[in-house]
DRENPA-3360 file (N, C-alpha, C; in nm, 2 decimals, always signed):
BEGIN
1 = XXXXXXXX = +17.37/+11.79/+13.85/+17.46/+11.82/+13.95/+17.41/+11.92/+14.05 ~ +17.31/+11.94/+14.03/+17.21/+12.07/+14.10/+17.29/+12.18/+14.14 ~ +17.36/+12.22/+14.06/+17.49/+12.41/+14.13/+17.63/+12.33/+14.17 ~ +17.64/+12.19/+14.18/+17.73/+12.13/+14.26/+17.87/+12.18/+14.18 ~ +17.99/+12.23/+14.20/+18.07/+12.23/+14.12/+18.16/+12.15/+14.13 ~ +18.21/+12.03/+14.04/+18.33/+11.98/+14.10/+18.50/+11.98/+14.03 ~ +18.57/+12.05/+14.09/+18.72/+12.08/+14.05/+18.80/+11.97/+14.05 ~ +18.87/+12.02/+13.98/+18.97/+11.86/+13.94/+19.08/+11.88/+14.07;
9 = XXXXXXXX = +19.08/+11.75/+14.07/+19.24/+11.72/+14.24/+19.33/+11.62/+14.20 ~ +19.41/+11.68/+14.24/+19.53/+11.60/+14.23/+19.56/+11.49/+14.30 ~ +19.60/+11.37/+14.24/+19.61/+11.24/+14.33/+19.76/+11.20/+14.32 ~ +19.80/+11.16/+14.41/+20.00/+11.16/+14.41/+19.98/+11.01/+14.52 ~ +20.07/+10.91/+14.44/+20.05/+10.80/+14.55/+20.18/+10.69/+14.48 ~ +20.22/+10.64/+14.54/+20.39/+10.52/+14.53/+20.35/+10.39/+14.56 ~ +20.40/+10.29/+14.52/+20.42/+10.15/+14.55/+20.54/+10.11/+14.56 ~ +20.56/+9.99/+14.63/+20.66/+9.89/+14.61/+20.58/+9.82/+14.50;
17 = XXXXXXXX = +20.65/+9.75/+14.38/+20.61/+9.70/+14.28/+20.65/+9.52/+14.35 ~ +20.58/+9.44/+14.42/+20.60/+9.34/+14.48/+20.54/+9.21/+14.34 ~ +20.47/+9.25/+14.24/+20.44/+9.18/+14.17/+20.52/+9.10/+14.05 ~ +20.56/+8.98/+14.02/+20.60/+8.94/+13.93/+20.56/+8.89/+13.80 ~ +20.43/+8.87/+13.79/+20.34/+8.86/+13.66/+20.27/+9.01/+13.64 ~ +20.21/+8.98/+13.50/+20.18/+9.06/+13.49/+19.99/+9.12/+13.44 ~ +19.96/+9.21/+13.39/+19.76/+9.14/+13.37/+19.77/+9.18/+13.51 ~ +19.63/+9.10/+13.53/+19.53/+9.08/+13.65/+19.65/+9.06/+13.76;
25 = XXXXXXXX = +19.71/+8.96/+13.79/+19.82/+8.98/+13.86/+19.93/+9.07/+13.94 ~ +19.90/+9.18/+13.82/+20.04/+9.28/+13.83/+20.01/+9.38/+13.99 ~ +20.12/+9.47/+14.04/+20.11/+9.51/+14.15/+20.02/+9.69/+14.09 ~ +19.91/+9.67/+14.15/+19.83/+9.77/+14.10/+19.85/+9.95/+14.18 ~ +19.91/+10.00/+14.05/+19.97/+10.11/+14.10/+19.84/+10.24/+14.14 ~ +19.75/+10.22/+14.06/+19.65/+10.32/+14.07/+19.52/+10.25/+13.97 ~ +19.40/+10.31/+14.05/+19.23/+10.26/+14.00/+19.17/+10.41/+14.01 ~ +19.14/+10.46/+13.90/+19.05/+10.59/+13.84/+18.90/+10.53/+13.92;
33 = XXXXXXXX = +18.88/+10.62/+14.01/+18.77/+10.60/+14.08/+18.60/+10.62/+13.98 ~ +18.51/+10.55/+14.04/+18.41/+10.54/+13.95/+18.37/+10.69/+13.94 ~ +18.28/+10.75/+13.85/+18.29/+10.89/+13.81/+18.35/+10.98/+13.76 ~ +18.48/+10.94/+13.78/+18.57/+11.02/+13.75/+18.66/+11.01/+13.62 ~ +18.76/+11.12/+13.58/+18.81/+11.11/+13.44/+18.92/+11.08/+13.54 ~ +19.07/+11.00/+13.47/+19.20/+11.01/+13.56/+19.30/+11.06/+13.44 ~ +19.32/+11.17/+13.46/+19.48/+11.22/+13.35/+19.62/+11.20/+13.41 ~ +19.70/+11.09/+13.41/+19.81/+11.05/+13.46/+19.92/+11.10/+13.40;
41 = XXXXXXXX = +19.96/+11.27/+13.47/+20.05/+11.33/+13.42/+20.19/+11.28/+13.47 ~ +20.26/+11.22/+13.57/+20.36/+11.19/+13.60/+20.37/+11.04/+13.64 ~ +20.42/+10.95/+13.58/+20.45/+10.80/+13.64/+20.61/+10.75/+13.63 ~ +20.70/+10.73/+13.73/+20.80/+10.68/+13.73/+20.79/+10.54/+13.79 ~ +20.95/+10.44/+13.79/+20.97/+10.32/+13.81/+21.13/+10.35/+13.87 ~ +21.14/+10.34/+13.95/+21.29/+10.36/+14.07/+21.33/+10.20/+14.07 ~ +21.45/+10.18/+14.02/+21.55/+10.08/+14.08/+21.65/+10.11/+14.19 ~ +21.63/+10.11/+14.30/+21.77/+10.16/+14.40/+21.85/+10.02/+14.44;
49 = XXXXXXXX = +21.80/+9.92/+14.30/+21.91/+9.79/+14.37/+22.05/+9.80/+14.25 ~ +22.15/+9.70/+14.31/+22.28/+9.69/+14.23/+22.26/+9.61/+14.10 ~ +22.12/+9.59/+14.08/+22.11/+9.50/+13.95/+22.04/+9.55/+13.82 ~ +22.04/+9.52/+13.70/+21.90/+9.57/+13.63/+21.81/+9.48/+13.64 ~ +21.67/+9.50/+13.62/+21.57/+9.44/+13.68/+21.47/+9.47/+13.56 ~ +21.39/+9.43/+13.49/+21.27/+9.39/+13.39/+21.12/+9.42/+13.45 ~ +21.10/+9.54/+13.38/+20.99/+9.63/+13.43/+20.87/+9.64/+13.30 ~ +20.75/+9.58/+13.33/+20.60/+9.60/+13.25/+20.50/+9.72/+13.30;
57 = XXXXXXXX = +20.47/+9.79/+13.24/+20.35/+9.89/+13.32/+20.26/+9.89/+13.21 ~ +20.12/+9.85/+13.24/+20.01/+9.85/+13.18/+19.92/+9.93/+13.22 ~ +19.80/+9.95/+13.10/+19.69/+10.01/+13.14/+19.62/+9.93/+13.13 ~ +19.48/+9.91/+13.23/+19.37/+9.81/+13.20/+19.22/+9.89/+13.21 ~ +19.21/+9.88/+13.06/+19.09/+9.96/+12.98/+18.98/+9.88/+13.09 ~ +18.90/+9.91/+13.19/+18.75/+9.85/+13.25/+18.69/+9.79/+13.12 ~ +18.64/+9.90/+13.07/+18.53/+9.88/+12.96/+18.56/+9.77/+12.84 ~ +18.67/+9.77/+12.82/+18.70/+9.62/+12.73/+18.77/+9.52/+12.80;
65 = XXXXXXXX = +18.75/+9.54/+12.92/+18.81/+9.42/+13.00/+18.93/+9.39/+12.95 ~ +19.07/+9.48/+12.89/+19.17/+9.41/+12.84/+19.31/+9.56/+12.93 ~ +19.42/+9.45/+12.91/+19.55/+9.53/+12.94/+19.63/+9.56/+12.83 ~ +19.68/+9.70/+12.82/+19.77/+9.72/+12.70/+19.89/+9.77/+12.78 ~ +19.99/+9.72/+12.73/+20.13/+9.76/+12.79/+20.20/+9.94/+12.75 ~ +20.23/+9.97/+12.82/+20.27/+10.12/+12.78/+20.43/+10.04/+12.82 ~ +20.53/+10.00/+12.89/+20.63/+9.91/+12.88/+20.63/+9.78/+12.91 ~ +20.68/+9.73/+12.80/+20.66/+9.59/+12.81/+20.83/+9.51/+12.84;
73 = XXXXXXXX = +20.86/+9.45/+12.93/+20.94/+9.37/+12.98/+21.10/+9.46/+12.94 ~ +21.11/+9.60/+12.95/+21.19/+9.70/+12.99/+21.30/+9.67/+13.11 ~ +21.43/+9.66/+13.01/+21.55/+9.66/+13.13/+21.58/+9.74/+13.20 ~ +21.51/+9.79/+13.34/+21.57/+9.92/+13.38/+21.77/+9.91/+13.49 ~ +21.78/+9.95/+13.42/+21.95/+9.95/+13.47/+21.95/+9.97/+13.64 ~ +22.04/+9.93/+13.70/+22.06/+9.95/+13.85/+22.07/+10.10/+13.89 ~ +21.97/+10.11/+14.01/+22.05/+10.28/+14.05/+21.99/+10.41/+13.93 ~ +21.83/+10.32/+13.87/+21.81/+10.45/+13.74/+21.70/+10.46/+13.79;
81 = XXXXXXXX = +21.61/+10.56/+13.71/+21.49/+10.60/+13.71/+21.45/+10.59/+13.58 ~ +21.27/+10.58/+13.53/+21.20/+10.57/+13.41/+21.09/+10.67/+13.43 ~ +21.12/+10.74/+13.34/+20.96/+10.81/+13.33/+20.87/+10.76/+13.22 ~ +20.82/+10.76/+13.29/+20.68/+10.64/+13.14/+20.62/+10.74/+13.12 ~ +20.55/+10.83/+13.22/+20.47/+10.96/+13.13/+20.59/+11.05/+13.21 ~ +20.57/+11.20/+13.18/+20.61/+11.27/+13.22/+20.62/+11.40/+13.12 ~ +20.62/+11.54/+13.18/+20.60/+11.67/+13.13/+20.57/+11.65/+13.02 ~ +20.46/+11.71/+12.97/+20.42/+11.75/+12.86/+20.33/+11.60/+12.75;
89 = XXXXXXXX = +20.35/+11.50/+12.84/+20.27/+11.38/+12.81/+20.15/+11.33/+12.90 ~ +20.09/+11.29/+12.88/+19.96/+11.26/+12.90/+19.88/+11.11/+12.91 ~ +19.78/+11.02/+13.02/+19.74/+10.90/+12.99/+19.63/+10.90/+13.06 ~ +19.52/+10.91/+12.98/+19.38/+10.94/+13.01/+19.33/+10.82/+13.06 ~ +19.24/+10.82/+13.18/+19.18/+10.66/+13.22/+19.06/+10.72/+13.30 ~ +18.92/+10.60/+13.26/+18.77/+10.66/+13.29/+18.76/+10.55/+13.39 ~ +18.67/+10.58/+13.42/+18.62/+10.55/+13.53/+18.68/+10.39/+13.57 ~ +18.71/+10.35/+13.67/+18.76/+10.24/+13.73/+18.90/+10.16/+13.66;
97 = XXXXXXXX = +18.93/+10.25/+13.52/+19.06/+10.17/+13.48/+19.17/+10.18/+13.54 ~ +19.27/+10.07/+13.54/+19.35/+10.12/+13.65/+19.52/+10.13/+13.57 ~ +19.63/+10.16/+13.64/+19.76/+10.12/+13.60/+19.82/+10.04/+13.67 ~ +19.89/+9.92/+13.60/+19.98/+9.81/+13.70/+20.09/+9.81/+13.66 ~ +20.16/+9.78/+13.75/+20.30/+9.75/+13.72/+20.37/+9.57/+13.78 ~ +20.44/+9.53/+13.70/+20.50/+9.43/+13.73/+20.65/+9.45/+13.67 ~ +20.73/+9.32/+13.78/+20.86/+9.33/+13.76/+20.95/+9.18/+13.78 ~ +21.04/+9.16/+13.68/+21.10/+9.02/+13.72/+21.15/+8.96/+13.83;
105 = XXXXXXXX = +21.20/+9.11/+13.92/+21.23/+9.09/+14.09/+21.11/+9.12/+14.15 ~ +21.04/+9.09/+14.23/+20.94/+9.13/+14.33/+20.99/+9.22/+14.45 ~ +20.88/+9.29/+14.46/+20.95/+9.36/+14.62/+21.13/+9.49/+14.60 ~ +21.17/+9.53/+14.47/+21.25/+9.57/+14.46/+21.26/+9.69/+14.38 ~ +21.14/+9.74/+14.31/+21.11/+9.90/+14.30/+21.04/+9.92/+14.37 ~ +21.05/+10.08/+14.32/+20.93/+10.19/+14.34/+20.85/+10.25/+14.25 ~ +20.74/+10.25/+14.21/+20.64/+10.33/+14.11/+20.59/+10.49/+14.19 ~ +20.58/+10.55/+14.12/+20.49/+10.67/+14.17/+20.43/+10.73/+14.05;
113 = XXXXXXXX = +20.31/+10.78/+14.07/+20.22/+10.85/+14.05/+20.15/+10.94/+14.05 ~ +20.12/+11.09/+13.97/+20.02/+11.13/+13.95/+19.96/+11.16/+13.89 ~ +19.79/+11.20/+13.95/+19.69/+11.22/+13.83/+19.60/+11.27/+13.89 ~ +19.52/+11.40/+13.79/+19.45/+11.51/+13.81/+19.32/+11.40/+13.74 ~ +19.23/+11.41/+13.91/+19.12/+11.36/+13.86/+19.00/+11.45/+13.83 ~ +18.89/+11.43/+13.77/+18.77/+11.53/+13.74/+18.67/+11.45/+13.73 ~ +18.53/+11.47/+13.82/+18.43/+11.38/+13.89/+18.35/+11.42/+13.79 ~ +18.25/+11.37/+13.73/+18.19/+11.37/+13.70/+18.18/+11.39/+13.55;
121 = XXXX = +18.34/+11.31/+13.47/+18.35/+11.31/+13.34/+18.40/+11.20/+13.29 ~ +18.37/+11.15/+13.19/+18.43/+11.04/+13.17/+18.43/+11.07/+12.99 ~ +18.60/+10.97/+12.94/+18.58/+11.03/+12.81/+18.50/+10.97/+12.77 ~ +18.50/+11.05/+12.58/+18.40/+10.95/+12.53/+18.46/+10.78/+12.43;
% end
C-alpha cells in the first residue's frame, strides 16, 4: 500500500424494491465494491401502502456464486417498517457480494442501507 492509509466510509443508499422474483432477478439493494470489506450495519424495508405485501432479502456470497435468504417471503403489514439488521447486529460482505431485495408487489417499498466499507480487506 506504500504509506497509503485507507479508513473505513460510510455508505448510506435506498431503493424502490421494483422487483418481483427473487436470486439473480431481485431488485439489488447494494454491491460491496471490489477490494473492499462491506459491514451492513443498518438495513430496513418500508411499506407506506394500505396492504401487507411479501418481502425476501438476500445475500449473494460472489465467491460461491449462491443466494442465502436473511428473509424469506416475510409478511410485512401495511404502514410498517423491518429492520433486518440493525443496532448492535452485523452482515459482513467481501468484495463484490451484494444484497437484494424482492417483493410480491413491485414498485411498492423502500429498502435502505448502511455499510461501513474498508478498502483493502477482505474476510477470510
Amino acid at each position: 500500500m506504500n504509506g497509503e492509509h485507507h479508513h473505513p466510509r460510510s455508505r448510506n443508499t435506498g431503493v424502490t424494491v421494483a422487483s418481483t422474483s427473487s436470486g439473480a432477478s431481485a431488485t439489488v439493494l447494494y454491491t460491496c465494491p471490489s477490494k473492499n470489506k462491506g459491514e451492513v450495519n443498518l438495513l430496513t424495508v418500508s411499506n407506506p401502502t394500505a396492504g401487507a405485501i411479501n418481502i425476501t432479502v438476500e445475500v449473494y456470497n460472489s465467491q460461491a456464486t449462491a443466494y442465502h435468504s436473511i428473509v424469506d417471503t416475510f409478511s410485512l403489514a401495511a404502514n410498517s417498517v423491518i429492520y433486518v439488521v440493525s443496532e448492535g447486529d452485523t452482515v459482513l460482505l467481501n468484495p463484490t457480494d451484494k444484497i437484494v431485495v424482492s417483493a410480491s408487489v413491485g414498485g411498492s417499498l423502500t429498502s435502505y442501507i448502511s455499510v461501513r466499507e474498508t478498502y483493502g480487506e477482505a474476510l477470510a
